[in-house]
N, C-alpha and C positions, 0 to 999 in steps of 0.2 A: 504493500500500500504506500507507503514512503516513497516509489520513486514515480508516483504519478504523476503528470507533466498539467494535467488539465481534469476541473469535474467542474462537471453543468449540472445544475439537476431545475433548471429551469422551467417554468410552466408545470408546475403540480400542485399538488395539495397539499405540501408540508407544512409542517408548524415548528412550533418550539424555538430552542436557540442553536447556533451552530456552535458545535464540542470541540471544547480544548485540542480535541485530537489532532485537529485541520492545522494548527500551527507547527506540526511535525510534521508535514509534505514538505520537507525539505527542496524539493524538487518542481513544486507546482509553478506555473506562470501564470495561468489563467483560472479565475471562479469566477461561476455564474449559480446566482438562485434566484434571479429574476422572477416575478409573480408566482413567489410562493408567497405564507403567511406567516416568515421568521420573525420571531419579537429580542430583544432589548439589543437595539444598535450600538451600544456601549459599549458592551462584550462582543460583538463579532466585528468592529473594525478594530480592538486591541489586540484580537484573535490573528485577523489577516493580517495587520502591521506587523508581526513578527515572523513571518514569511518574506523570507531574505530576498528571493529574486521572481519572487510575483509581480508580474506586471498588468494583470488585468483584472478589473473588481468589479462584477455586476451584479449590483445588489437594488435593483430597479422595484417600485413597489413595496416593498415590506418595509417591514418596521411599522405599521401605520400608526398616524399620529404620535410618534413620539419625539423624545427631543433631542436635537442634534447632540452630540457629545462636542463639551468643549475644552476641556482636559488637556493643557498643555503635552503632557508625559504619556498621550496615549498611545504615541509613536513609540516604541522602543528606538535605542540610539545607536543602534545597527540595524535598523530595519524599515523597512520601503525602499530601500534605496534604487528600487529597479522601479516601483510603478507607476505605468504609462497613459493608464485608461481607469477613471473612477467615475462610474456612474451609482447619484445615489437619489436619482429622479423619482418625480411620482409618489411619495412616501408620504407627502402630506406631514412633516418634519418641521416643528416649530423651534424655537429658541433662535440663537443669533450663527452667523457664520464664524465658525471655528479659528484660531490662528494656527493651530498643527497642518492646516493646507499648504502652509508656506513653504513647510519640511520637504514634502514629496517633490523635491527639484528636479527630478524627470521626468515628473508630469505632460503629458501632451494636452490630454482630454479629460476635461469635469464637469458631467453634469449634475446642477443639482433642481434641476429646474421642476415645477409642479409640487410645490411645498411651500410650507407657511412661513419660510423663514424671512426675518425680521433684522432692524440695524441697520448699519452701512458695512461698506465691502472692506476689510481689512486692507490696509495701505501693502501690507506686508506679499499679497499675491500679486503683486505687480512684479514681484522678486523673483518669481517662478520662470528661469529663464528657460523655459522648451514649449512651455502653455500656448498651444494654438489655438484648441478649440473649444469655446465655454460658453455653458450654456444654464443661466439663470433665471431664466424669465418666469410669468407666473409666478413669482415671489412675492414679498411684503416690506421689499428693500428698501431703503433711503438712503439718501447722502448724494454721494455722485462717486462716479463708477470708471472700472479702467478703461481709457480711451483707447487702446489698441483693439478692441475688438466692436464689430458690428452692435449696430444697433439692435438687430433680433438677438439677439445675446440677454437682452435685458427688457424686451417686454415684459407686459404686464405689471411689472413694477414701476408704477403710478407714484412713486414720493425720489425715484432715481430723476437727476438732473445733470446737464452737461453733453457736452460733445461727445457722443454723435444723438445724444438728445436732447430734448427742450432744454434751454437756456434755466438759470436755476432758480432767477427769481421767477418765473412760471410754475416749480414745484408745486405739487399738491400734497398732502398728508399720507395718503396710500386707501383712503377709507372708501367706500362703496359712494358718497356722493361725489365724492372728489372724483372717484374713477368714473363717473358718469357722465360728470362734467367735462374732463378731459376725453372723452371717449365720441363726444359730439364735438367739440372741436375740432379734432381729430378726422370725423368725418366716419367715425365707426359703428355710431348705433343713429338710430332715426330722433333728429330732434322731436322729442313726444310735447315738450310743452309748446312750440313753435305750431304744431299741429294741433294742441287744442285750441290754440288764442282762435285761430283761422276758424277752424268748426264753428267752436263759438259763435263767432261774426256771422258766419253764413246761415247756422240755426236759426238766430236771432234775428236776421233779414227776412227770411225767409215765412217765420212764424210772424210777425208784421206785416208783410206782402200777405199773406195767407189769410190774416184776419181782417186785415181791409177787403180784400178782392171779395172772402166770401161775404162783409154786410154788405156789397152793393150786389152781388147776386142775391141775394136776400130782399135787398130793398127791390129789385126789379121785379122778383116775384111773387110779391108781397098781394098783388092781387088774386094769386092761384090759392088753391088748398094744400093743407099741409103736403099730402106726396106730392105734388108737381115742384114744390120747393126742395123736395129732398131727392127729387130724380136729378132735377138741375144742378143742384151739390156736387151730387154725383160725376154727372158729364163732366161737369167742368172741372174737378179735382183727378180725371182719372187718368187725362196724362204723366204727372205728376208721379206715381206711383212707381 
């Protein structure tokens, strides 16, 4: 079992926590246990961290709702030193972003996007000189963010500001009205209150036009009997319909 190179055990129904045992694959490079249902993220990135020349972590989905680990020391001090690929997306993972991200200086690729995390982005990953591709967005981030990377990097987080997005006094707080506001600016959802002012006006035209036009069919028919007045209502409202 030790000189495993690779375990997936991706897309099932597992649960529980992954065993001390996995940091004695000496040999592995690559885990996956993507949508499974593994719980406390604290013990299984202290777990992998000490897998010396692992370079690939996918641990997509689990954990649900829990909190990022911030643990300066959860890196051992011989260990990560090879990983290239950390995806910890999808987890719905609240608390703030870590600074042991800084450590993984071979990092290529981090996502940690679709999760609740919160704060501003550590100065310290800007440090990470191999980081090409990252990926945050859908977050609850603030502050402003590292410029070297695209702007889809950092959607959804509605309180980031700076090049290559909005200018920073335009920041909004991160909250559901904020994100609202800025999301019709934007040109993303249908302005709803723009559309009611208008309705409005037109109802109200309209029920006016409506209530004049029918007393003068009223008054014009005013010498027929009641159904001759309400057959002529009739007609005459029924294009309208």
């Amino acid at each position: 079992m030790q000189v495993l190179r690779a375990v997936r055990f991706a897309l099932n129904q597992l649960d529980g926590q992954i065993p001390l045992e996995v940091a004695q694959l000496r040999f592995m490079t690559f885990f996956s246990i993507t949508g499974n249902k593994i719980t406390n993220i604290t013990g299984a990135i202290k777990i992998l961290m000490r897998c010396l020349i692992l370079e690939t972590v996918l641990i997509r989905t689990d954990f649900q709702y829990e909190t990022m680990p911030t643990d300066d020391d959860i890196i051992a001090f011989n260990g990560s030193k090879n990983l290239k690929f950390l995806d910890i997306g999808g987890c719905q993972l609240t608390g703030e972003l870590p600074i042991w991200l800084s450590k993984l200086k071979k990092l290529k690729i981090l996502s940690l996007n679709a999760n609740s995390i919160t704060g501003s982005i550590p100065s310290r990953l800007s440090t990470l000189p191999r980081l090409i591709c990252l990926d945050m967005s859908d977050n609850l981030i603030s502050g402003t963010q590292l410029q070297s990377f695209d702007a889809s990097a950092y959607e959804g987080n509605y309180g980031l500001c700076g090049a290559p997005l909005s200018e920073c006094g335009h920041v909004t707080n991160g909250n559901s009205t904020d994100k609202h506001i800025q999301d019709e600016e934007d040109g993303h959802t249908i302005p709803w209150f723009h559309i009611t002012v208008v309705v409005g006006f037109i109802t109200g035209f309209w029920a006016v036009s409506y209530f004049t036009i029918d007393k003068r069919v009223f008054r014009m028919n005013n010498s027929y009997d009641g159904d001759s007045v309400e057959q002529s209502h009739l007609i005459y409202n029924l294009p309208t319909r």
